[in-house]
C-alpha positions in Angstrom: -8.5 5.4 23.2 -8.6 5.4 19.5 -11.6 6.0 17.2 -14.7 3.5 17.5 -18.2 3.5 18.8 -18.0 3.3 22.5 -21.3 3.1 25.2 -22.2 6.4 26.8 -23.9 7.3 29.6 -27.0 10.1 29.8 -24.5 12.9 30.6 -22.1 12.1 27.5 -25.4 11.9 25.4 -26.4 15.1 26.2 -23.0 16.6 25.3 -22.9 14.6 22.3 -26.3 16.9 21.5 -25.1 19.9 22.2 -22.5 19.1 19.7 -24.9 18.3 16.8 -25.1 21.8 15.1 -21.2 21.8 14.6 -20.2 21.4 11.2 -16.0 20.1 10.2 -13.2 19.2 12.3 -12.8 20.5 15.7 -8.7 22.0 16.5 -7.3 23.1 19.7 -7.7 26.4 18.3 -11.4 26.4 18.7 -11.4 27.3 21.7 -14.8 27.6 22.2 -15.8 24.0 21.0 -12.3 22.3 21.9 -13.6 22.0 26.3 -16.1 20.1 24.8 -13.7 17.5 23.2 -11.2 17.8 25.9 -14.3 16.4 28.5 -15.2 13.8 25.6 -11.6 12.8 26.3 -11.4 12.5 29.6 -14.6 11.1 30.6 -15.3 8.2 27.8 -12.3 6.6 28.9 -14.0 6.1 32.4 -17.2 4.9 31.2 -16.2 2.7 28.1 -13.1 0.6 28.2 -14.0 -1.1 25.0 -15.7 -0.2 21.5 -18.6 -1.7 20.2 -18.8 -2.6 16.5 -21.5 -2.5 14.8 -23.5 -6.3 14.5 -26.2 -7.7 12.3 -29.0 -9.4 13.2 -28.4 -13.3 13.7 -30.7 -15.2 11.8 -32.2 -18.4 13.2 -32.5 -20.4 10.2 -29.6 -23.3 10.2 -29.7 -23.1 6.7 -29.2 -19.0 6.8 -26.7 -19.9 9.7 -24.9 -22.2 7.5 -24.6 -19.5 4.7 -23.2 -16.8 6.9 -20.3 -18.8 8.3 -19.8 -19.7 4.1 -19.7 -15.9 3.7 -17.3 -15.2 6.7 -15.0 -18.2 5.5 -15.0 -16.8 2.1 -14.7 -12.9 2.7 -11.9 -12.3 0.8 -13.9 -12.8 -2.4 -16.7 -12.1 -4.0 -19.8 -14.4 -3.6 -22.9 -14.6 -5.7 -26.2 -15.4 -4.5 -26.2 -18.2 -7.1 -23.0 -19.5 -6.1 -25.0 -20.0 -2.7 -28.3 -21.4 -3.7 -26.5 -24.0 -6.2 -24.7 -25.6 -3.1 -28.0 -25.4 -0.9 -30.3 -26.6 -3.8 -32.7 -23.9 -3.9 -34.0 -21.0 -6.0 -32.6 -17.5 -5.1 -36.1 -16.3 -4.8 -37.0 -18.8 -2.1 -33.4 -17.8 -0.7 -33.9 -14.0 -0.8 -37.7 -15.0 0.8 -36.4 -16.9 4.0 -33.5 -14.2 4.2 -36.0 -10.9 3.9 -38.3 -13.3 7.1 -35.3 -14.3 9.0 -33.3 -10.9 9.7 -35.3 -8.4 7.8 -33.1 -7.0 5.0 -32.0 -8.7 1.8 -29.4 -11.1 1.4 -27.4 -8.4 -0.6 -27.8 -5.5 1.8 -26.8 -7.9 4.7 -24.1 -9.2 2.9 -23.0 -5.6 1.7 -22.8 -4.5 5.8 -21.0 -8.0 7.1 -18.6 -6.9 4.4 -18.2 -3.2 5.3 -18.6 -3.5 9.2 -15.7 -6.1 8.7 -13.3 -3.2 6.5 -14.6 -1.0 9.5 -12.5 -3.0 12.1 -9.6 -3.2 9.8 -9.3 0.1 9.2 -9.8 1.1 12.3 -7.2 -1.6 13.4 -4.6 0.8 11.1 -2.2 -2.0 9.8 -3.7 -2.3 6.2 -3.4 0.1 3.0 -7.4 0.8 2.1 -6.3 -1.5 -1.0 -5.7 -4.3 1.2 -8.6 -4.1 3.3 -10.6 -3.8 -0.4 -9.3 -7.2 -1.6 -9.4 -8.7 2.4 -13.9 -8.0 2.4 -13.8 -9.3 -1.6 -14.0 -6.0 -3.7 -11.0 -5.9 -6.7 -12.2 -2.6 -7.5 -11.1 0.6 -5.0 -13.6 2.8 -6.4 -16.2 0.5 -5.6 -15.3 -0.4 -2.4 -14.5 3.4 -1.3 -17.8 4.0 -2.7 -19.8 1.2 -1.2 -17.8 2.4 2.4 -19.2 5.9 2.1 -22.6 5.1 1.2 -23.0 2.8 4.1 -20.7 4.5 6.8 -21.0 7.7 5.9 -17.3 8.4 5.1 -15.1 7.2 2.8 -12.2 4.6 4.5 -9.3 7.6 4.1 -10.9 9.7 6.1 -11.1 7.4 9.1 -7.1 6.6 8.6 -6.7 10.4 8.6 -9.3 11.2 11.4 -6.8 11.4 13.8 -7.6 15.2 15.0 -9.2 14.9 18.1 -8.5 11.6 19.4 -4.8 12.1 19.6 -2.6 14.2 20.7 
């Protein structure tokens, strides 16, 4: 079972909260804390099969439907909020208006997570250099994207290629 964000069940959530004042990387030579990732081990397996990624909101707008399928098509690059509104005839005001009603965040702060939840599965997928996955979500600048990574997943992309500690063995 490799890293992800899997469905527990009440007695995995309570673990999970014992857990919470634990500060770095747990090794087999913690021996106190190490049972507790050895149970994690055994039992998520037997409750979750399957990860969950993380999703965004779906708007219902066909016009905002329209625009998400143009973003997913076009992930690889960059695209501006005005390259959107010229090809829907519309003012980016009016756009960032019907995006803030429909799925209540901007259209730059949804944008930014579709981007980074998508570099989230291919990281975790392992087959890409982080460079790669930068230019595959539409960022030509590593910094940025690294950057932009952490700030919304709260580590930086290396870290989940090297976060191999306690979920293998």
């Amino acid at each position: 079972m490799g890293a992800g964000i899997y469905p527990i069940n009440k007695l995995l959530w309570h673990m999970l909260s014992y857990t919470r004042k634990w500060y770095g990387d747990i090794h087999e030579a913690d021996e106190k804390r190490f049972p507790v990732v050895t149970a994690f081990k055994i039992l998520l397996p037997q409750i979750s099969n399957s990860p969950l990624l993380p999703t965004l909101p779906r708007p219902n707008d066909p016009r905002l439907q329209r625009i998400l399928f143009h973003l997913k098509d076009n992930l690889n690059r960059n695209v501006s909020l005005t390259e959107i509104t010229s090809h829907l005839w519309m003012s980016e005001r009016w756009l960032q208006r019907l995006f803030k009603s429909d799925v209540n965040m901007t259209f730059i702060h949804y944008y930014t997570l579709l981007r980074m939840f998508k570099a989230l599965e291919y990281v975790l997928e392992k087959k890409h250099t982080i460079g790669e996955i930068a230019l595959m979500v539409g960022y030509s600048s590593l910094p940025t994207f690294s950057n932009t990574f952490l700030k919304i997943l709260g580590k930086r992309p290396s870290e989940y290629l090297r976060g191999t500690g306690i979920y293998e063995k």
